[in-house]
N, C-alpha and C positions, 0 to 999 in steps of 0.2 A: 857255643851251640845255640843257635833261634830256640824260642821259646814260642810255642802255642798260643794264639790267639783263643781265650777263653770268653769275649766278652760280644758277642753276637748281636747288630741293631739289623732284626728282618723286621717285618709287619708280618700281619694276616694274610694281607696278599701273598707275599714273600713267600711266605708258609703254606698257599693253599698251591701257589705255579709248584713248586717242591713235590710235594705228595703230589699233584697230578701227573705231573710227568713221571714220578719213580713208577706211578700206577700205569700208566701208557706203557712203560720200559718191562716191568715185570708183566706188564700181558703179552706184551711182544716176544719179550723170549719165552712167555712158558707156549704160546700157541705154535711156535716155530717147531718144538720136538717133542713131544709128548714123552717120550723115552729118557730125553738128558735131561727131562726138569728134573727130578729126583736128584740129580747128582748135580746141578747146574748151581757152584756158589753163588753166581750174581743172583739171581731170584732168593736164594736164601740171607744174602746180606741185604739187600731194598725190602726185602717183607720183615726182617728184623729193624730196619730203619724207621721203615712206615710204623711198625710197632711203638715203635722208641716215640716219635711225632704223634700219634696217638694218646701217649699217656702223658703228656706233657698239655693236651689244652684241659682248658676250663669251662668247662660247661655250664652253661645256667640254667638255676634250678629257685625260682622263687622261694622269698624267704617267708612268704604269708599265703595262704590259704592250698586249697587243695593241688598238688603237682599231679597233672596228669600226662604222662608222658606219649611219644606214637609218632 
């Protein structure tokens, strides 16, 4: 039996075309039915996605003087 490929080379671009599109994809289908977004897994799997992609970057936050964020 194949075994998973665990070892991922994206870039930042890689990773921003990703989220753009899943975000293109999940507006498309929730704007199509207002009624089956609730019940609609693909929207609840890509907002779970986009979640997961979320907490995976790194954000920068200087190591010296005042962080002001905005």
């Amino acid at each position: 039996m194949p075994k998973y490929n665990t070892n991922f080379e994206l870039s930042v671009e890689d990773l921003d075309l990703i989220e753009t599109a899943l975000r293109a994809t999940k507006l498309a289908k929730t704007q199509s039915d207002i009624k089956a977004r609730a019940a609609d897994e693909d929207v609840m799997q890509i907002h779970d996605l986009l979640g997961r992609l979320h907490n995976q970057k790194t954000f920068f936050r200087p190591a010296d003087g005042t962080y002001v964020g905005g």
